[in-house]
N, C-alpha and C positions, 0 to 999 in steps of 0.2 A: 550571173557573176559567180565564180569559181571563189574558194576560199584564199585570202590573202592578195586578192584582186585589189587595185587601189584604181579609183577610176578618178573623171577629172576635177571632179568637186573635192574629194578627200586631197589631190595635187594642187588643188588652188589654197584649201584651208591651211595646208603646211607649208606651203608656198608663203603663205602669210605671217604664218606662225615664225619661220626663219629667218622672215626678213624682221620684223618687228623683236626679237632674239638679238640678231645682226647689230639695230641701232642702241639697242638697249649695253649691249657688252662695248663696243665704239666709245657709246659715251662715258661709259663707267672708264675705262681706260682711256680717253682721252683726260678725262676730270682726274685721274689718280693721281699724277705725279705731283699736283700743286696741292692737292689734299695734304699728300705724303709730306711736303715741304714744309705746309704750315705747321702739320704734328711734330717735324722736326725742330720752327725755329721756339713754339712753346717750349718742349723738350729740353733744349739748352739752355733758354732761358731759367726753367727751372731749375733745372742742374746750378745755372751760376748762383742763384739763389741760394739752394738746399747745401750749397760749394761740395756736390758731389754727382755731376752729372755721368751718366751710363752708371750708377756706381762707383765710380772711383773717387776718391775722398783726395781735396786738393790741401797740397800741403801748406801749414798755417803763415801765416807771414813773417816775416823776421822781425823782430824789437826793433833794428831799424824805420822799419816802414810803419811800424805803429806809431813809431814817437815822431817820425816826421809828417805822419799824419797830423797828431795832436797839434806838432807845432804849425803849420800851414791852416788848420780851421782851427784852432785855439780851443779846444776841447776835447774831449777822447772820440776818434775817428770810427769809423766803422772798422771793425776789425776781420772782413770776409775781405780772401781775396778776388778781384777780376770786380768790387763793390766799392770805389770811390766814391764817385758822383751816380753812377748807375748808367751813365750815357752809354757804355760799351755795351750793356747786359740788354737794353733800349733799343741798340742799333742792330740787334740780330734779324734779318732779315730773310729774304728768300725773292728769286726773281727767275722769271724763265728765261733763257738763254738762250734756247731754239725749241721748237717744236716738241713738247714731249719731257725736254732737260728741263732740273730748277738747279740752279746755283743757291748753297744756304749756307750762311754765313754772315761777313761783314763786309760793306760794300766798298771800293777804294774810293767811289764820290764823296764818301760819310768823312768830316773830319772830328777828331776831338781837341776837346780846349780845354784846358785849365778853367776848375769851378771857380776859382776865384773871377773868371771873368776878362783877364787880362791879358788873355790871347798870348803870352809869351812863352804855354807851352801849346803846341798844336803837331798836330803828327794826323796821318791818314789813318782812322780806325782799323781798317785792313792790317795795318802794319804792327798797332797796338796790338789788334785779334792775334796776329803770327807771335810776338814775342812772347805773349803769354801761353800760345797752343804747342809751341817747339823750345823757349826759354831762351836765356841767351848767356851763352860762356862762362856756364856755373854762377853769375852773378843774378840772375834773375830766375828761379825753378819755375822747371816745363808746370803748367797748369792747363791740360788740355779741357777743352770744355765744347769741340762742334766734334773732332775723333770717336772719342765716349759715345755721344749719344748714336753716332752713325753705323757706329759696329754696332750697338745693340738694337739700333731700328732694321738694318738688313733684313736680317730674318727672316724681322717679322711685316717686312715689304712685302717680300716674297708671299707669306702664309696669309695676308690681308690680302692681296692680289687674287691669287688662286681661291679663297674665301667665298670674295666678290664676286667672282665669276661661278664660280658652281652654286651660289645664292640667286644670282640671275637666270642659272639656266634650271632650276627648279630641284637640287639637288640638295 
């Protein structure tokens, strides 16, 4: 055997090695996008908590919505916004969509209700999530809270991806 010869044993063992590579990167990338979704719907959830999700700091409530807090649960109300009852912050989900895609957000099946229980207010959480993520006619300020976290997880999709894969491939 000449130098730099590869004969068929050394073409079976990396025959091996590449396939075994092959399913190892497949499934890392088949499993990422729902990984990545669930980082996201923590993510937001945090943010509505923190009431600064990606960093941006949401603007405080108005003395209207304080005091009709009070007066609707008769006490002094939570004063975080997108933090009534908490069902909205509850409802952030994540669900695949095709092959690969995750949808994350709030779902339009999700409804909400009035805590008091008396169902006379009720709207699609979908549609709650949008008034709050876009605002509505100066009467209600934008308070985005799935945008924020999405610009700032990009990124770092990308550099966990690429990551991932050169961790796999022994790099």
């Amino acid at each position: 055997m000449g130098a730099g010869f590869i004969g068929p044993a050394q073409w079976s063992a990396m025959s091996r090695k590449l396939g075994s590579l092959a399913v190892r990167v497949g499934d890392f990338i088949e499993k990422f996008p729902e990984k990545r979704a669930v980082r996201c719907v923590s993510e937001i959830k945090i943010g509505i908590t923190s009431q600064s999700p990606g960093g941006q700091q949401f603007r405080e409530l108005a003395e209207s919505t304080i005091a009709a807090r009070r007066r609707k649960y008769g006490v002094a109300g939570d004063e975080k916004a997108l933090i009534d009852t908490g069902a909205m912050r509850e409802a952030v989900t994540h669900k695949e969509v095709e092959k690969g895609v995750q949808f994350v957000g709030l779902l339009r099946t999700q409804m909400h209700r009035s805590k008091d229980g008396g169902g006379s207010e009720s709207i699609e959480m979908a549609n709650l999530g949008a008034i709050h993520e876009f605002g509505v006619d100066g009467k209600i300020p934008a308070r985005p809270f799935v945008q924020p976290i999405l610009d700032v997880e990009r990124p770092k999709t990308k550099k966990d991806l690429a990551d991932g894969i050169e961790k796999i491939m022994g790099r």
